[in-house]
Every structure is written in structure tokens, then in C-alpha cells.
N, C-alpha and C positions, 0 to 999 in steps of 0.2 A: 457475293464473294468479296464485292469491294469494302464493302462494309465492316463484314469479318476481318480483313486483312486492317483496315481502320484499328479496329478494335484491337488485334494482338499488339499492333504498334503502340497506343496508348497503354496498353497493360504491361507491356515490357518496359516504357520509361518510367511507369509507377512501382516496377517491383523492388528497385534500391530505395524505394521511397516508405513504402510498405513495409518493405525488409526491416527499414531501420525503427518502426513504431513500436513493431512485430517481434523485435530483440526479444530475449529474454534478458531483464539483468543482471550484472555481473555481481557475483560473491563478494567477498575480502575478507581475507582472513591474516588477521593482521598478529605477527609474531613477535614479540617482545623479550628480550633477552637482558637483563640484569650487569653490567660491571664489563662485558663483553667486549677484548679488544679483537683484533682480526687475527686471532692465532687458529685460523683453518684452512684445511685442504688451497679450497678453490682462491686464497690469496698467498698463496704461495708457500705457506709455513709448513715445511718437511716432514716436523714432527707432530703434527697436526693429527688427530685420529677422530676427523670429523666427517664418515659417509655419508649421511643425511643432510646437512647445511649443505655440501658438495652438491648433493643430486637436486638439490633444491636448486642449485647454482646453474646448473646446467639446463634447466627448465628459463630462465632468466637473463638477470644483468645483473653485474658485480661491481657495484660502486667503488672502486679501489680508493677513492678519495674523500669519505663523506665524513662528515663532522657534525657534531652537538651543538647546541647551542652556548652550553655552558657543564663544562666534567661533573653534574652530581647532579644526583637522580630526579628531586623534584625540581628542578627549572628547565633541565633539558627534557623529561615528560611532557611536562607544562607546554613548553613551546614547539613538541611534537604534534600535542593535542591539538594546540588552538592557531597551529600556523604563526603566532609570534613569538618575539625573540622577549628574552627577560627584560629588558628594558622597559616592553610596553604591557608587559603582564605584571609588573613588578613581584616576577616570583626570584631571587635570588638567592633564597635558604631553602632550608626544610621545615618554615613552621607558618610561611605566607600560601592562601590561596589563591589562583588568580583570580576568584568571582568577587575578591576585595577592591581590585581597577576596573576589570572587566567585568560587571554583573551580567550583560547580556550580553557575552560572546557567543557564539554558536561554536562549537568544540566542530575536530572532526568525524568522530562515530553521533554527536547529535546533528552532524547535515544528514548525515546518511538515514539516520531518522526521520527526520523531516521529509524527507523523499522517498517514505515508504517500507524502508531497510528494515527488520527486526536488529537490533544493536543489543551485543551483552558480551559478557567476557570473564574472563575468569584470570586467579593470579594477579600478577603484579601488572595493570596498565599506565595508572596514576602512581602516582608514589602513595604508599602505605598512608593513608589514613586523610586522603584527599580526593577523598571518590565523589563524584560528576555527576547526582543523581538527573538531572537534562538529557547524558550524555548515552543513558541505555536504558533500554526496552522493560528491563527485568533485572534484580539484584543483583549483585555482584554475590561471584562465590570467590572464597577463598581455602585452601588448603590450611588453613588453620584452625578450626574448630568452629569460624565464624562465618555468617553470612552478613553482607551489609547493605541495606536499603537506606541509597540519600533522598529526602524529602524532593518532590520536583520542584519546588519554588524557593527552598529554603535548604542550601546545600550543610548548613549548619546541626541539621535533624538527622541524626543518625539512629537508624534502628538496628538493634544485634541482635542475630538471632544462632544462638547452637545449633550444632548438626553433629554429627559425628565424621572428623577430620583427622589429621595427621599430629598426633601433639606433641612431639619434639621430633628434628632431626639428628637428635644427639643417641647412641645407645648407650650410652653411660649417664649415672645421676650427674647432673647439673650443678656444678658449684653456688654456691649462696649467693650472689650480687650484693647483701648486706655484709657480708664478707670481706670483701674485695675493696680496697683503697683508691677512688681513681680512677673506677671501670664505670663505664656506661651502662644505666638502666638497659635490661634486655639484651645486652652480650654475656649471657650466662654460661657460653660453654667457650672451647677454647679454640682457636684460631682452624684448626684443620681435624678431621676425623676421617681415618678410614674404617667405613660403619657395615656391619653385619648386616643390617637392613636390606629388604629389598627395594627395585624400585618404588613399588605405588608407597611402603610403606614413608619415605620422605615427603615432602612438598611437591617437588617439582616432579615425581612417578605418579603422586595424588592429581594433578592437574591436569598432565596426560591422560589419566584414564578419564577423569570427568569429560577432557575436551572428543575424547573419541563416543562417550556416550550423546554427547549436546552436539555433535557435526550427526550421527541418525537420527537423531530430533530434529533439526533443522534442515534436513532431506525431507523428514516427514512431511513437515511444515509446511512446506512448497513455497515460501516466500521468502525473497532476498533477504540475505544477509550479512551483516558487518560485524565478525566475529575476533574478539582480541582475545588472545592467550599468552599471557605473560610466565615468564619462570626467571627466580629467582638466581640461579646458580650459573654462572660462575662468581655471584655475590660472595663474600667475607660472611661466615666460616666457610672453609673448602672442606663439605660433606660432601662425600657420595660415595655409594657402593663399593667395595672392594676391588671385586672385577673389574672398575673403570681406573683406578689406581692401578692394577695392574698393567692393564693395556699399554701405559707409558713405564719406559726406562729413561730414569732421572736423571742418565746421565748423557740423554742423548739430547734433552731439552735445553738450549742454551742459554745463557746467561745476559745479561745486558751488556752490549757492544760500547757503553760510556756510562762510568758509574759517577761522574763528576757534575758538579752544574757547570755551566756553557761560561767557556770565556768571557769574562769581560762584562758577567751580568751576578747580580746581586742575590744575597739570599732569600727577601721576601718574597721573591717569585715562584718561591716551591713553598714546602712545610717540612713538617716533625715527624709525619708519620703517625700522626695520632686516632687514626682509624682503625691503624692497625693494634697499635701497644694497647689500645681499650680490652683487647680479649688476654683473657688470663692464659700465663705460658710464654709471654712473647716475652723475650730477651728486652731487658732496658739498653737504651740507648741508639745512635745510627752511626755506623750501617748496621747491619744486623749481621751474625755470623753466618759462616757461608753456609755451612751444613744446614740449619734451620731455614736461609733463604733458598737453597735448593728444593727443601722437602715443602714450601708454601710454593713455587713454582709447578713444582709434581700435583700439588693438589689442586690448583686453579686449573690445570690443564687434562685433570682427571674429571672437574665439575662440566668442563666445557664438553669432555665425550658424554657423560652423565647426560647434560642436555642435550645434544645432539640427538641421542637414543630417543627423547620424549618427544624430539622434534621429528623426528624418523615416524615414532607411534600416530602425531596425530597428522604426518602427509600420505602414512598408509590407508588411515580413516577416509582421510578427504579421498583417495582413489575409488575404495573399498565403496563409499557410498555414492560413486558415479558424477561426482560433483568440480573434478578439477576442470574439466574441459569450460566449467564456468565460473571459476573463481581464481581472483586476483590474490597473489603469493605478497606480503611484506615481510619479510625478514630485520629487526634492525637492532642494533645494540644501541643501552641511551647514552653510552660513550664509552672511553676506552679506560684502562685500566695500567697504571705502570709497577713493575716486577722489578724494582731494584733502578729503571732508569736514570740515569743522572743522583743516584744516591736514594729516588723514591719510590714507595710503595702505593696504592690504589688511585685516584682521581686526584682532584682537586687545584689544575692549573689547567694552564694555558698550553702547554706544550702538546708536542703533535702527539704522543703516544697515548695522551688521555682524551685531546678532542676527537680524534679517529677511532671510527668506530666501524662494523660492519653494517651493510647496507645492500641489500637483493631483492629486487622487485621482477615476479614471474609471471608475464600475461599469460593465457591460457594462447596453446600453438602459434607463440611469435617466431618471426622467422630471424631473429636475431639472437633468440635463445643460447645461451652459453658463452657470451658474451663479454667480454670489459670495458668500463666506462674510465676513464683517466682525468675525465675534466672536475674541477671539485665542487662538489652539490653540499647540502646543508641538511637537516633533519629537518628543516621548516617548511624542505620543498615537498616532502613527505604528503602534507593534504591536499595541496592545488592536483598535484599529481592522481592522485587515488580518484576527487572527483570528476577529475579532467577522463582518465581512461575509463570509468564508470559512467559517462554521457553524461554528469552533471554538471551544472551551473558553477564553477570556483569565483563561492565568494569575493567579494571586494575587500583588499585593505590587509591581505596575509602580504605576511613577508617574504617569502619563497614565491618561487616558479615552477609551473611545472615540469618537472623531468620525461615529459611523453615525448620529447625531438631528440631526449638519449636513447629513450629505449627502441625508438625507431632508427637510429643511428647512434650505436655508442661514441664513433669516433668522431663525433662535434665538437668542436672547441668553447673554451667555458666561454658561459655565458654572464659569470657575474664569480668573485670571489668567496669564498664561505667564512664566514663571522662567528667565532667563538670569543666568551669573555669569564671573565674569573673578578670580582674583588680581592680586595687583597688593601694590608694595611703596612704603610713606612715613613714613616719620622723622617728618616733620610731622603725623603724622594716624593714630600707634600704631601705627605696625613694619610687618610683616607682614600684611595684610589680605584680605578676602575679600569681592568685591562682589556682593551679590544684587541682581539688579533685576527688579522687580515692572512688568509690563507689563498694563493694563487696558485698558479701550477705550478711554481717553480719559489715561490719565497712564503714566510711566514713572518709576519709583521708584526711585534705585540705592543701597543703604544696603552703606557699607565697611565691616563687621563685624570686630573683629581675630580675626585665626585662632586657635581654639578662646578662644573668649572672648565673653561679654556686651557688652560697650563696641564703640559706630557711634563710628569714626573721623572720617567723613563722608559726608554723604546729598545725592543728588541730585534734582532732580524735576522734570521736564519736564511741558509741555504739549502733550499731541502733536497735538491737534486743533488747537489754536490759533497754537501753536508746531512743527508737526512739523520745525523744521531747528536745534531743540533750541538756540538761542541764546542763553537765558536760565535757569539755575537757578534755580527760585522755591522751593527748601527751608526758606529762610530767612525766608521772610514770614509773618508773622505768623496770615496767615488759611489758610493751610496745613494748619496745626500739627494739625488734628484728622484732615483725610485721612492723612496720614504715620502717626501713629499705627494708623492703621486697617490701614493696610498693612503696619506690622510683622508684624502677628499670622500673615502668610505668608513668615516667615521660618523657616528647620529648626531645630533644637534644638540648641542651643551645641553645639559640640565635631564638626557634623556634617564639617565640612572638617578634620578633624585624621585624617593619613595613619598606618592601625594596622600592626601590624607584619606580614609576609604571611602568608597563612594559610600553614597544614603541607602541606596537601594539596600546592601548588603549590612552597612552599620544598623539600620534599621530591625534587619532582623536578629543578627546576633547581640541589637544592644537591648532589646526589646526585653529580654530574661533580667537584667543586671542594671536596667536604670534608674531603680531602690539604690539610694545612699549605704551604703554600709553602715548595719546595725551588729554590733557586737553584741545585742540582747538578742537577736534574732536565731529560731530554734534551728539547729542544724539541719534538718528533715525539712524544713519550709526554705532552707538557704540552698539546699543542692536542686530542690523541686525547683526551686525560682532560676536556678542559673543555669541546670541540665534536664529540664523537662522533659520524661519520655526515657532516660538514658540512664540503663542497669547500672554501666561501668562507664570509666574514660579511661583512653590512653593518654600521654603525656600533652598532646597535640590537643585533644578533646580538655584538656582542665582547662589549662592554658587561654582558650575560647573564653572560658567565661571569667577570668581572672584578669582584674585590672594593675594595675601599680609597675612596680619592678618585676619583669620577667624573671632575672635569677632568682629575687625570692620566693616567686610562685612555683619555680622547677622545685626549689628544696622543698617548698609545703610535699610536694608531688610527691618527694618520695618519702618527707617521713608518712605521709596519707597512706600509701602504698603499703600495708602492716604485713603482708604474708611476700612482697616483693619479688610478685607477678608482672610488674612492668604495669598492671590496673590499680584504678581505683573506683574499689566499689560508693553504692549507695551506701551500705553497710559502714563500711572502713571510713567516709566520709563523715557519718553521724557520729560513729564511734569513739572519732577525734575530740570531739567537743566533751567528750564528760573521761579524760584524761587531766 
């Protein structure tokens, strides 16, 4: 009996021990949302007609204050993926990869590989045409006619493959883009559509269904998974269904509370607008008239219920196949989006309406569920986090923290400020510059650094408690001057935005096609083989790779190569050129 009694005691101090081997592990299902400011339900916004991101909310925690890295799409990605900030990826456009600084980063859906996870995704995770073959298990699909396999070793080796997908979101013929004066390759239709379509028939209804098909597959499966589903919409053009256009009355959707730039601050620090004026139909000039900005207001917030519903479809899936109770929820927009603020339209600064963005992470029955966080966290914190609550190992050397002491206490005070930045170019205020802005709970700090250089061009500073519609720059006052200071000291180390030349590992392989001298005798059919081997067609991003010299002149080859101007260029279209 004594013995016995011995033994139940050692077996009860082994059973949290046992317990924890014995886990099963946790899911992720990681949501991605396009252009995405927090116009829903669960952050306060009235006219919000968002049930699903809401019920999602309630399951979770509602980052009221989370921020990008940087307002536009691939660097703030970029630096969601790999845990760093654009500085140390040097991804600050839309035409750098990170695997040109960092060849051997470990992304965060390729940890979760490494540690057993099946990893794949669908939609928009990367930015369009910078896909991670490292980074998942099995191809990327896409709602657009394509599938795309990155080489593992050599993220330069793109394979396409057709399927049958979604091929326009437009219900009407597509205007010409040869056409057009001034528009951008691949903006072929026009600024907003209320479309006849149904859901699956768009992108983002196609994605949804694929994602409820691939969450039964990976029930089947039985083995952990890290699954990302991206949707495009409420990205530029504002398609979607009718019925979701309905839902909202346009006139109940309000307007921007300050249509001016901030006191006392310059104009380089916004733009033109020119994301917008690229789609045919849009009024020349700024501001834009009011009726036209009300009816693109209407349509941003009719894409946002659009998505909601897809986002609804696949947390039904997740219930349906018995799986929430072990899968971790991310929800996050890769930044915010501005509707007229301060005179501007979509991304592209430093300002809080565009670095804010939504942000809800949902453990499976926490007991803090439904919840808000107020202290300000970063998209960087996004991987420490994910591995942290998943029992894995977080990496050495990310920039973020993990957010697991919010979600077990939202009301903790911050722990560190969040760091968004923007380039930006002024004669007036030292060339070429680089904006840090320091985001606290209570100020926002934007200091124009010149690139690789000591010397603030110029600094902003809002009050966002008192001020949150950022109307006034109070940099310049006097009683300031000791905060500002304080805030420098979270600035990176001169030289951290200066773009180094690409490492070997990756020049290597992308130079390995192209390090033949240019032969203008050289047969066009042996010059696309040598520079795109393997590769039916390119998009813009894909020539460009194997094109040396001036980039503006190789965008214009692009498109006069582009003969049927598809936004590609084939094999075809490329030999074709040479006997013109």
C-alpha cells in the first residue's frame, strides 16, 4: 500500500509533465487582409457592417494600436514574414526581395516548417510576385488562373502553372491599357465596380472556397498546420458584389474629420495621389470631388463587408471541421489606408491613418477573449508571438516581442514604442530622406533622417490623444524640445537605410543566367532561355530580374515586349520582338 501510495504521488507530479510532451500542437491560421484600415465593428466604427472580423474579435484580442512597418504592401509583408523591419531586409519598394540581404533568413511560416507544421497558403501572403519558396510545404495557389512553385534553393525559379481560376473581377470589357496615357500596366478597369458577379465568381469568394476545401484536407491530414489566406479586397479597385454595396448607406459613412495637411508641416510628407488617378475615370487633380469621393468611400467599405463574408466562410470551415478548439486565429491588415485624410487617398506615409492597421489574435478558450489591448505593438511582433504561444523556440535576432503578456493581460503597459517608416524625397529639407516615426501611447514622432546620415531634415510631432486628426505639428514648440529628444534615442544607427550591394549567395544565382556579355548577335530564343530558363511568361517584376542597365529603360522594353498587353511577357512575344 505504501508503495502504491509512492507511486500515485510520483505519477501526479509527472502528469503536467507528461501533459505538456503529450500536447497536441497548435494550428495557425493566419489571415491576411489587403489595404485594410480598422473601419469595423469591434474598433468602434458605427457604420461598420463587419459580423465576422467582430465574432472573430470576441474569440480574442483587439490590438486597438498596431502599426506596419512601413504603409505599402511589400515591405510591410516582408517585415511581417521575417520578423524585421525594412531597414535590415532592405525591402523598401515593390521590386526588392528580401533574399537579396537576407539569403538565409528563416521567414515565419518556414519556422513553423522546420518544426514539423505542413505550411501553405493561398492569396495574397507575400506581395504579388515575391513568393518564399522555403517558406511552404506545397505551391502557392492563386485566384488568378495561376499556380506558383518557388524553387527551394533558388527563389528566382518560378514555375506557372494554369488551372482554371477567376479571370477578371471586372463584369464589363476591360478598357485597353495601350489605350490609356499615363495608367499603369495592369490597372485595366476603373477605380470601383458594383458587379453582378457572385461571390466565388471574384478573387477573393474564389479563395474562400478553395480555403474551406484545404482546412478538410488538413483535418484529414492530421498533422499541424500553418495555414495563410490572404484576400485582396479592400485593395483599389473597390469590386464587389452588389448586395454588399447595398448593405451600406453613403450617406451614413462619414467623411474625413481634417482634409488639410498638419500645421506647420511640409508637403513632401504626403503625395499626389497617384495610385489612385492611375485607374481610368478618376477625376484629374486634388482633392477630388465630393460626389465621386463619397461613392469610392461607399465602395472601400462595401469590399470590407465583401471580405468579412469570406472571412465568416472560412471561420465556419475552421468550426465545421472541429479544429478551432486547436488553432491559433491572426487576423491582420499590412496597413491602413487613408479616404480623403489630410487631402489623401490610399497608403503611402507616415501618418497614423496609414500605419494603423487591424490586428486580433484568438487563442483557442482564453480566458481574456473579447478583449482590448491599448498599449502599441508593431506587425514585427506578429512571429516572436505566434512561436512563442505555439511552444516554439523564437528565434534570435527578430525585432519585435512577443505579445503573449498582452494576451494574458491586455491592460499591460507598453512595453517598447512601434516604429513605422516611409522614404520620401525634399530639396528643401536634405535630398533624399528617410522618415522614422516613433509611435507611443500618447505621441507620434516623425523624424526625416537624410539617408545614411546623422542630420533630421525635419521632425514631426503629433498629439494623438489630444490631437488624433494630427492637425497640428507641435515640433517646434518650445516645450517639446525635451520629449523629442527622448525619442531620438529610438532611432537605428546611421547608415541603417543605406541599400548594400546583394549578397553572393543570391547574386549568384540570379547572376548565373546573365553573366554572358551582351551580344546583339545573339538569337532571341537562346537570350530569353539564358536569362529566363524554365519560364513560359514574366510579369513586370520577373523581366526586370534578368535585365541589367537602367531600370526605366527596361520597364519601357517591358511594355513595348508586352504585344497583346496582358500585363506578360511571353516566350513568344519576346522572340517576336527581334525580327521587327
Amino acid at each position: 500500500m505504501h508503495t502504491t501510495m509512492r507511486f500515485l504521488i510520483l505519477l501526479s507530479a509527472l502528469c503536467p509533465l507528461l501533459s505538456a510532451f503529450s500536447a497536441e500542437p497548435m494550428n495557425v491560421l493566419f489571415i491576411a487582409v489587403d489595404d485594410l484600415r480598422p473601419d469595423i465593428g469591434c474598433y468602434g466604427v458605427k457604420h461598420a457592417k463587419t459580423p465576422n472580423i467582430d465574432r472573430l474579435a470576441a474569440r480574442g484580442i483587439v490590438f486597438d494600436k498596431a502599426y506596419c512597418a512601413q504603409a505599402v504592401c511589400s515591405p510591410s509583408r516582408t517585415a511581417i514574414l521575417t520578423g524585421l523591419r525594412p531597414d535590415t531586409t532592405k525591402v523598401w519598394d515593390l521590386n526588392t526581395h528580401f533574399r537579396d540581404a537576407q539569403p538565409d533568413c528563416v521567414t515565419l511560416p518556414q519556422h513553423f516548417r522546420q518544426n514539423g507544421y505542413h505550411t501553405s497558403a493561398l492569396g495574397k501572403i507575400e506581395h504579388h510576385g515575391f513568393e518564399d519558396g522555403p517558406s511552404w510545404t506545397e505551391p502557392r495557389w492563386f485566384p488568378s488562373g495561376e499556380m506558383v512553385k518557388v524553387d527551394e534553393k533558388d527563389w528566382t525559379k518560378h514555375t506557372v502553372t494554369k488551372f482554371e481560376g477567376v479571370p477578371s473581377e471586372f463584369a464589363n470589357p476591360l478598357e485597353d491599357v495601350a489605350k490609356r496615357k499615363g495608367g499603369k500596366a495592369g490597372k485595366k478597369g476603373p477605380s470601383y465596380e458594383v458587379s453582378p458577379k457572385s461571390d466565388d465568381e471574384l478573387p477573393d469568394g474564389a479563395v474562400a472556397a478553395e480555403a474551406v476545401k484545404r482546412l478538410a484536407a488538413l483535418k484529414a491530414a492530421g498533422k499541424p498546420f500553418f495555414f495563410g489566406v490572404g484576400f485582396v479586397k479592400p485593395h483599389l479597385p473597390f469590386v464587389a458584389p452588389k448586395k454588399y454595396w447595398d448593405m451600406h448607406d453613403p450617406e451614413t459613412i462619414p467623411g474625413p474629420a481634417f482634409e488639410k495637411y498638419p500645421e506647420g508641416t511640409p508637403d513632401f510628407v504626403g503625395h499626389t495621389n497617384g495610385e489612385l488617378h492611375a485607374y481610368p475615370g478618376v477625376p484629374a487633380g486634388n482633392p477630388l470631388p465630393a460626389d465621386f469621393a463619397k461613392t469610392l468611400r461607399h465602395g472601400y467599405n462595401a469590399c470590407i463587408s465583401f471580405t468579412d463574408a469570406q472571412i465568416g466562410r472560412v471561420l465556419d470551415a475552421l468550426d465545421k471541421e472541429g479544429l478551432a478548439d486547436n488553432t491559433v486565429i491572426v487576423l491582420w491588415g499590412d496597413h491602413g489606408w487613408q479616404l480623403g485624410e489630410h487631402g489623401l487617398w490610399h497608403k503611402h506615409t507616415n501618418f497614423e491613418i496609414a500605419a494603423r492597421s487591424p490586428l486580433l489574435i484568438a487563442l483557442p478558450k482564453s480566458s481574456t477573449a473579447g478583449k482590448h489591448c491599448a498599449a502599441p505593438v508593431e506587425f514585427v511582433d506578429v512571429y516572436p508571438t505566434l512561436a512563442d504561444v505555439c511552444g516554439l523556440t523564437v528565434p534570435q535576432g527578430l525585432a519585435g516581442m512577443s505579445l503573449k503578456p498582452y494576451l494574458e493581460n491586455p491592460d499591460a503597459p507598453m512595453q517598447k514604442p512601434a516604429i513605422s517608416i516611409y522614404p520620401r524625397s525634399s530639396k528643401d529639407h536634405g535630398g533624399s530622406l528617410m522618415g522614422y516615426s516613433i509611435r507611443t501611447e500618447q505621441w507620434r514622432c516623425t523624424f526625416w533622417r537624410k539617408r545614411n546620415a546623422a542630420d533630421i531634415g525635419f521632425t514631426e510631432l503629433y498629439d494623438e490623444q489630444n490631437d488624433p486628426n494630427e492637425t497640428v505639428n507641435l515640433a517646434t514648440k518650445p516645450e517639446h524640445a525635451a520629449l523629442i529628444e527622448s525619442l531620438k534615442k529610438h532611432l537605428p544607427p546611421v547608415g541603417s537605410d543605406f541599400a548594400p550591394k546583394k549578397s553572393g549567395k543570391v547574386a549568384k544565382t540570379v547572376g548565373a543566367s546573365k553573366s554572358k556579355a551582351y551580344d546583339p548577335n545573339e538569337p532571341r530564343d537562346k537570350r530569353y532561355d539564358r536569362l529566363y530558363p524554365g519560364k513560359p511568361k514574366l510579369n513586370e517584376t520577373g523581366y526586370l530580374a534578368g535585365q541589367g542597365g537602367d531600370k526605366a529603360e527596361a520597364k519601357a522594353r517591358f511594355v513595348k515586349l508586352d504585344a497583346d498587353k496582358d500585363g506578360f511577357v511571353t516566350r513568344e512575344e519576346f522572340i517576336s520582338s527581334g525580327k521587327k
